[in-house]
C-alpha positions as CSV (number, residue, x, y, z in Angstrom):
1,X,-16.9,-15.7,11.4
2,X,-19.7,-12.5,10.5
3,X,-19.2,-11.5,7.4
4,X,-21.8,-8.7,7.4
5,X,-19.8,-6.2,9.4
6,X,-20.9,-2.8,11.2
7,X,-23.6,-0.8,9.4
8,X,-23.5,2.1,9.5
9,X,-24.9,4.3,6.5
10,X,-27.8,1.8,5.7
11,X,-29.3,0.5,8.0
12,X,-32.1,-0.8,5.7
13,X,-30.9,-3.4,3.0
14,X,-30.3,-2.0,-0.5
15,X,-30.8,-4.6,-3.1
16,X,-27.7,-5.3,-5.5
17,X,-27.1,-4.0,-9.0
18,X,-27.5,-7.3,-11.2
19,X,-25.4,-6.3,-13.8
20,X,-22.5,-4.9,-11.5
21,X,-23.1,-7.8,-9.5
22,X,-22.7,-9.9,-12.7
23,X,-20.2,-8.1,-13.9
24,X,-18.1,-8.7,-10.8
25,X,-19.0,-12.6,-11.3
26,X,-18.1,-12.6,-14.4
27,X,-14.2,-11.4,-14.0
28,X,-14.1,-14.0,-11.6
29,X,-15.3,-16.7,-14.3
30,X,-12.5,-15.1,-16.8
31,X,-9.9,-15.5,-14.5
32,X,-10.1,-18.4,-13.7
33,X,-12.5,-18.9,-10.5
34,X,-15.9,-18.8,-8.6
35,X,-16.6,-16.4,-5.9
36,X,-16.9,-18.6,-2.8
37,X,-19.5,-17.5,-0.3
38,X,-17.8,-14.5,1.7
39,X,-16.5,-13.1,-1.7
40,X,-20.0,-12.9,-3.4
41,X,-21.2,-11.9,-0.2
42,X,-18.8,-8.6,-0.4
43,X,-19.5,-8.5,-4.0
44,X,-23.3,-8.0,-3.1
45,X,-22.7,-5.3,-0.9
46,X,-20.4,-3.7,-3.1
47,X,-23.5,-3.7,-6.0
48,X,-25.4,-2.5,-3.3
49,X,-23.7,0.8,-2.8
50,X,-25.0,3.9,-3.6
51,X,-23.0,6.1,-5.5
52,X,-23.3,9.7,-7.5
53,X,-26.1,10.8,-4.7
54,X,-26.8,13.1,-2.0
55,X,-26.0,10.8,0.5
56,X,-23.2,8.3,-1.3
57,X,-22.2,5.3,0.5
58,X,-19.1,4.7,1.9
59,X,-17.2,1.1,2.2
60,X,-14.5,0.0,4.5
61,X,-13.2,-3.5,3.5
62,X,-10.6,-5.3,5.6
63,X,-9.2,-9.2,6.7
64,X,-6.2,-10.9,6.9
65,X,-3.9,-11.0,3.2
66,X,-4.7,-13.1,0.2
67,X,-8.2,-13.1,0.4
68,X,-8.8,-11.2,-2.7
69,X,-9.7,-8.0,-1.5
70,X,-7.9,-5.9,-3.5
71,X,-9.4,-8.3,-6.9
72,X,-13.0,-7.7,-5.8
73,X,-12.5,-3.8,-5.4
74,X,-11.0,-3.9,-8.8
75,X,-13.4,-5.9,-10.3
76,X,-16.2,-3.5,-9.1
77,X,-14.2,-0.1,-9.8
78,X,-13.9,-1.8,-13.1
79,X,-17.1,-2.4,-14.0
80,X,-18.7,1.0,-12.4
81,X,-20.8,2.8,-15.7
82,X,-18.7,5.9,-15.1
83,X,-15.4,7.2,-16.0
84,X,-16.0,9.9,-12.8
85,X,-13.5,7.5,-10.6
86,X,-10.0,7.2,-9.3
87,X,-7.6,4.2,-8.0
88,X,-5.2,6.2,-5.2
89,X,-1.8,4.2,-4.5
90,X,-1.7,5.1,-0.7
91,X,2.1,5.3,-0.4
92,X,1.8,7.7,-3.5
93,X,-0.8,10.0,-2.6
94,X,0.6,10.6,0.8
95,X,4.0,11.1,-0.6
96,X,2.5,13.7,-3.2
97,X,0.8,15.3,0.0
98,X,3.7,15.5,2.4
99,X,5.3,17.1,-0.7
100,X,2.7,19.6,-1.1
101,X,2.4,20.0,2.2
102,X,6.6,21.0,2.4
103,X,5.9,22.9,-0.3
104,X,2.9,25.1,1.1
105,X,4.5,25.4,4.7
106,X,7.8,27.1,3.2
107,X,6.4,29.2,1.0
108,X,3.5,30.9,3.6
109,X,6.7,30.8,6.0
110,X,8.7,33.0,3.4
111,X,6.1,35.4,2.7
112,X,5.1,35.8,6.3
113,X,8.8,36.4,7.3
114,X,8.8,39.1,4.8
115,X,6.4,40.9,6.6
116,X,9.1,41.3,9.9
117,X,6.5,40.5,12.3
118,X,7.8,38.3,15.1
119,X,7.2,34.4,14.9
120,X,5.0,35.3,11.9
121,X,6.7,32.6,9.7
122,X,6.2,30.0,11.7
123,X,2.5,30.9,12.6
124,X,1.8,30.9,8.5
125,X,3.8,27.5,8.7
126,X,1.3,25.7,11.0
127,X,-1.7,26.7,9.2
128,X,-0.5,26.0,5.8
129,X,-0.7,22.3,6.7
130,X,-5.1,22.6,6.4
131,X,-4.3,24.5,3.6
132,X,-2.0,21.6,1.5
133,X,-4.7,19.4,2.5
134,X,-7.5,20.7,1.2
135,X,-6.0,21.3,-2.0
136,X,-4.9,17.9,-1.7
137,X,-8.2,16.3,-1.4
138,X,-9.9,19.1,-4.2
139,X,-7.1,17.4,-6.6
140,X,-7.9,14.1,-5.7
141,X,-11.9,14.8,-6.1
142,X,-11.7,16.9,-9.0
143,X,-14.7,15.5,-11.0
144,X,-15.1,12.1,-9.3
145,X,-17.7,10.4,-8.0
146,X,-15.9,7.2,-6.6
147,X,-12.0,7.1,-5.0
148,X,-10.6,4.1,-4.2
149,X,-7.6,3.8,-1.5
150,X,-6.4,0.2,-1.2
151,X,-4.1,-1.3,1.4
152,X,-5.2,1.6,3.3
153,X,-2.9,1.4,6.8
154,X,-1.9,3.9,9.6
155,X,1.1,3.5,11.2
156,X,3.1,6.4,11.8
157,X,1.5,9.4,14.5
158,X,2.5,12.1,11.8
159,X,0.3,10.3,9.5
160,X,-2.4,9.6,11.4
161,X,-2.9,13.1,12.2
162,X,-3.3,13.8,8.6
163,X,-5.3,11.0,7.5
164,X,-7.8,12.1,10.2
165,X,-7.9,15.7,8.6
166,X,-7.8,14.0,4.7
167,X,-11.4,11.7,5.9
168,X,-12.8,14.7,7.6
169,X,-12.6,16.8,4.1
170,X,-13.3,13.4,1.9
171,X,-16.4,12.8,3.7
172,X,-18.0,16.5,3.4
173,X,-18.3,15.8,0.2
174,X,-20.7,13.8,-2.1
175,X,-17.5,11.3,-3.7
176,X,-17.9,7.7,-2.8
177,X,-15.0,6.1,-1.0
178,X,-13.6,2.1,-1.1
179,X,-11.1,1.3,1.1
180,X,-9.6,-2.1,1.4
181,X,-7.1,-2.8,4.3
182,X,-5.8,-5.9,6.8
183,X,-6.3,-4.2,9.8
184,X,-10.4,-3.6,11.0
185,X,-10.6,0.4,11.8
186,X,-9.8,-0.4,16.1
187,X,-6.6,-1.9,14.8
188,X,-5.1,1.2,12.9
189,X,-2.0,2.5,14.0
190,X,-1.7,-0.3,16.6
191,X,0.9,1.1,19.1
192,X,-0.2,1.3,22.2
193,X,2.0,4.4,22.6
194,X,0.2,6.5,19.8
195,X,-3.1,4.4,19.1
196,X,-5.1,7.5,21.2
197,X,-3.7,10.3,18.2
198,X,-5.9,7.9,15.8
199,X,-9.1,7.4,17.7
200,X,-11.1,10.3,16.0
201,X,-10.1,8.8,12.5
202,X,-11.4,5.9,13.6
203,X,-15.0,7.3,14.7
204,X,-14.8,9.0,11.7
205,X,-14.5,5.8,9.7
206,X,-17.2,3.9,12.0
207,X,-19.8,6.8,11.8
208,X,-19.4,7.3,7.6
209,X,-18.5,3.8,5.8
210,X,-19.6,0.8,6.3
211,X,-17.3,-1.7,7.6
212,X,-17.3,-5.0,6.3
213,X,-14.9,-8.3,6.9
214,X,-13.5,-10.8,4.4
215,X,-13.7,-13.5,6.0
216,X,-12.1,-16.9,4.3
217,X,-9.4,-19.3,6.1
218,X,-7.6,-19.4,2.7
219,X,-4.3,-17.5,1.8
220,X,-5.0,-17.4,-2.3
221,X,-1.4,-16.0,-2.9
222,X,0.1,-18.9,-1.0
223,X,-2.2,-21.8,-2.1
224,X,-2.7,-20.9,-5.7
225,X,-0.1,-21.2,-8.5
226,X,0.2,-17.7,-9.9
227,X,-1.3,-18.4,-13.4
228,X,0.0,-14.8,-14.9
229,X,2.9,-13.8,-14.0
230,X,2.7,-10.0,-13.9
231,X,4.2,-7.3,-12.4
232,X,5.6,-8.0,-9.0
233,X,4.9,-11.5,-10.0
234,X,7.6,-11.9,-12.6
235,X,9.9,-11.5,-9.5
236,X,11.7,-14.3,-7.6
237,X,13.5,-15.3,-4.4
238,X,16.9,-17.5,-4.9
239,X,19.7,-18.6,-2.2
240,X,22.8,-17.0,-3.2
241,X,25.2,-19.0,-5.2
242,X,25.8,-19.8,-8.6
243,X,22.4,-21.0,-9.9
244,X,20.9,-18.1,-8.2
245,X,23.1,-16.0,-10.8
246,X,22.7,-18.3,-14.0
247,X,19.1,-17.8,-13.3
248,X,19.2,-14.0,-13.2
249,X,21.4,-13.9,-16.0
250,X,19.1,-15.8,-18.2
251,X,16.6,-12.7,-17.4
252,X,19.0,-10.1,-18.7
253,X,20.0,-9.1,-15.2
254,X,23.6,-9.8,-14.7
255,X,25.6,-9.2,-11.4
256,X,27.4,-5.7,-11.5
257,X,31.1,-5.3,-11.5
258,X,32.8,-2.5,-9.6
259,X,32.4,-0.1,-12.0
260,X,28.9,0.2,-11.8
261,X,28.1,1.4,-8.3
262,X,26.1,4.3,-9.1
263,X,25.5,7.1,-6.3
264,X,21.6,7.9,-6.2
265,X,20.7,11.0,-3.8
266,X,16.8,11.5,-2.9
267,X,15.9,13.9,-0.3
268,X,19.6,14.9,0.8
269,X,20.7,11.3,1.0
270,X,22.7,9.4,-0.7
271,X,22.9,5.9,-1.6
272,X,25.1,3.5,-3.5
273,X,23.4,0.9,-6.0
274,X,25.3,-1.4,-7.5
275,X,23.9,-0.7,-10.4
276,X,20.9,1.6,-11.9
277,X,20.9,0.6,-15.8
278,X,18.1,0.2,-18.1
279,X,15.8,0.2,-16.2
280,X,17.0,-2.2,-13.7
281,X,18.3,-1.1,-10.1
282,X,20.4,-3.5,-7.9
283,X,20.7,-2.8,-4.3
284,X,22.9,-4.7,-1.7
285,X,20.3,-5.7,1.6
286,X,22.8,-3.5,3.1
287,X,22.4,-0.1,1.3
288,X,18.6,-0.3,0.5
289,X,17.3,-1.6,3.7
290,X,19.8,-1.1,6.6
291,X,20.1,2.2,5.6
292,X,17.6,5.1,6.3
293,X,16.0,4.8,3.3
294,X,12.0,5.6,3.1
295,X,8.7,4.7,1.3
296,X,9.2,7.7,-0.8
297,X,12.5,6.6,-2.3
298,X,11.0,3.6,-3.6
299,X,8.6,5.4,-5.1
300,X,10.9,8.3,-6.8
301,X,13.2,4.9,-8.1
302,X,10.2,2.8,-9.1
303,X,9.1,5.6,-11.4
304,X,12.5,5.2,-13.0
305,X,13.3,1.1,-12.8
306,X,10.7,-1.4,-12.5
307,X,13.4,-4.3,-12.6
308,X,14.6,-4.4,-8.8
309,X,17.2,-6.6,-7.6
310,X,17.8,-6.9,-3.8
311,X,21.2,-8.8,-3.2
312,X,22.9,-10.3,-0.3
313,X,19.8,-10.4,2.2
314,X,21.0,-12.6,5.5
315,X,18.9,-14.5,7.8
316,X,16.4,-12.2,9.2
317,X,17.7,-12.2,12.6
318,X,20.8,-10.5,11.4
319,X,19.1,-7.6,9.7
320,X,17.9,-4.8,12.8
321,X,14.3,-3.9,13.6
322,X,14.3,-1.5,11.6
323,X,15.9,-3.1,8.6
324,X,12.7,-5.5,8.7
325,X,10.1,-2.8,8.8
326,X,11.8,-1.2,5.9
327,X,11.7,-4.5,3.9
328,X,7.8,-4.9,4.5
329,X,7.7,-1.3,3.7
330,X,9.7,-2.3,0.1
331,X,7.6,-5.5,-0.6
332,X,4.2,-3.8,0.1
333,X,5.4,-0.6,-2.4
334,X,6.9,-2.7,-5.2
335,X,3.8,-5.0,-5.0
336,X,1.4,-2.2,-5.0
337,X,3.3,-0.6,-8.7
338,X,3.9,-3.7,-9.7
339,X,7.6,-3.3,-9.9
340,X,9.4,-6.6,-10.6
341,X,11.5,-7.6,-7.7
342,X,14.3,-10.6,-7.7
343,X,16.0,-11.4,-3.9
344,X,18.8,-12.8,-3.5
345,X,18.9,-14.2,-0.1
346,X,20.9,-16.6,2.5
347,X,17.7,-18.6,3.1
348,X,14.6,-19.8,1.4
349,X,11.8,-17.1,1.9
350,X,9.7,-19.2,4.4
351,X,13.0,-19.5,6.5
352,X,13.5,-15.7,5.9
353,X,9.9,-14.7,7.3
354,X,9.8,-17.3,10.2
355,X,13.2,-17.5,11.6
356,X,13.1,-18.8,15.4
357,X,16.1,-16.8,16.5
358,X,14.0,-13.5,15.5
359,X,12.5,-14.4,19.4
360,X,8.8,-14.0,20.5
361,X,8.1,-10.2,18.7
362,X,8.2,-12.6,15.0
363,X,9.7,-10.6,12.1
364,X,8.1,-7.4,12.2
365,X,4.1,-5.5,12.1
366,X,2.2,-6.9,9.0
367,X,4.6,-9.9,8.2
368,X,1.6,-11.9,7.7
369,X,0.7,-9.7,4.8
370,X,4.3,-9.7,3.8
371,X,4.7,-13.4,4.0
372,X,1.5,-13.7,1.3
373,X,2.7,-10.9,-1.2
374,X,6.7,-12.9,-0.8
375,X,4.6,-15.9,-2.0
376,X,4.1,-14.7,-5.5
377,X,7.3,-14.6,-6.6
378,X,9.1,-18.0,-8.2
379,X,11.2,-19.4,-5.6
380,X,14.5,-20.8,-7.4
381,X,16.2,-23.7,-5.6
């Protein structure tokens, strides 16, 4: 498979930076591992950017989950001689901007309405949206040279619309941006249905970055024994039942009683934990994930309770569509804080992710991704 990818910015070879280059090869040799060939190959292009110039380099990295993406863009960001850089959590940045973007709407709609001039309010309201966005992006740029956006992924028409206006301001200006995703730039927001509202993000991101595949028929998450357990990694998945309790009890994370159901509202909703103590939340499948509950609420509770317990999960044929998307949507923001997440399911994960009932549509959009991040957590049997 081509590893090079789609030029696009340099069309004449840049030679690596030997000691980000090294540097990058040397994480590797700390943790553990050599680069094989299509990760030193990245690696290369990545010490090849150019960065902090008139014309900086842009760098669009994307194939399927678990082959160390995310690792090499750290390792580089890492090693970059400059503290003008930022790592951007994509769920967090775009909930801060639909915030700001509520925010900015209502209060050019309020002062507009004040004026008495019909449909003045929601005139303001429209144009306030370019307006949260730019000061979005200045925020986000403020004295930067490089931005990084992992797991970078498009799949709702709303925010589409505003990634194409966040790339259009990101790339008038001299700020290097590193983007790692699982999807190449064609396959962004994927439904047939909406794909056309993304199209002229997509030129955007084949005329400014260059887009490059990791290649590699290897699942590293899957196939390697988690040497570290960190973060989302101190997690685990158990079968319901008595074992599945000693073992959460000998973490400190014993099942609720009745009088613990604690009411959590978020954005006008509210939702019943079965606990939310110390820094540990427990959630029924039922409440979290059948319910309507968002990206943004995970976020708002993970700034609160890095200890997540998700009880009672059935076979995945029994939970809706939606209930599945909002599980991928829970793994892939937990994973990405590093919240530590403990399931306590009817099945065995691998059951869970491949049931045959679910029919020919599989479990849900990105389950392969979902599947890889499931497999760092300690499966209890």
């Amino acid at each position: 498979m081509d590893t090079t990818g789609t030029e696009t910015t340099d069309p004449v070879p840049i030679p690596p930076d030997d000691t980000l280059l090294s540097a990058v090869e040397s994480a590797a040799a700390v943790a553990g591992f050599t680069l094989e060939p299509e990760q030193l190959e990245v690696a290369r292009r990545l010490a090849s950017l150019r960065i902090a110039e008139d014309r900086p380099a842009h760098l669009y990295l994307w194939g399927a989950a678990g082959r160390g993406k995310t690792w090499l863009l750290d390792a580089f960001f890492a090693a970059l001689p400059t503290h003008r850089r930022r790592r951007v959590h994509f769920h967090s940045f775009f909930r801060g901007l639909h915030a700001a973007i509520h925010r900015v709407r209502t209060e050019a709609a309020d002062a507009a309405r004040a004026t008495g001039e019909p449909g003045a309010g929601s005139r303001a309201a429209a144009g306030a949206v370019t307006n949260a966005v730019e000061q979005a992006v200045d925020e986000l740029l403020d004295e930067v040279d490089v931005v990084l956006f992992d797991e970078f992924q498009v799949h709702d028409p709303g925010d589409g619309t505003l990634m194409i206006r966040l790339l259009d301001a990101l790339f008038a200006r001299q700020v290097t941006l590193l983007t790692s995703s699982n999807s190449a730039p064609q396959d962004l927001l994927p439904d047939p249905g909406y794909h056309h509202i993304f199209e002229p993000g997509i030129a955007l991101i084949e005329a400014n970055m260059q887009v490059l595949e990791l290649a590699g028929s290897t699942d590293h998450r899957r196939s390697s024994p988690v040497r570290h357990r960190d973060g989302f990694a101190r997690g685990s998945w158990s079968i319901a039942g008595e074992s599945a309790d000693a073992h959460l009890a000998v973490l400190g994370l014993h099942r609720p009683g009745p009088g613990e159901a604690t009411a959590l509202t978020i954005s006008g909703h509210t939702f019943q934990a079965a606990a939310a103590r110390d820094g540990v939340l427990w959630f029924a499948s039922a409440e979290l994930i059948e319910r309507p509950t968002s990206v943004g609420d995970y976020l708002a509770w993970a700034a609160d309770y890095d200890r997540w317990v998700l009880d009672a999960l059935p076979e995945s044929h029994a939970l809706t569509r939606e209930a599945r998307a909002r599980f991928v949507h829970l793994v892939d923001a937990l994973c990405d804080l590093g919240v530590e997440l403990h399931v306590v399911a009817t099945t065995d994960r691998d059951t869970f992710m491949t049931d045959p009932a679910l029919g020919p549509d599989g479990f849900a959009r990105d389950a392969v991704r979902t599947r890889s991040r499931l497999a760092l957590l300690r499966e209890i049997r």
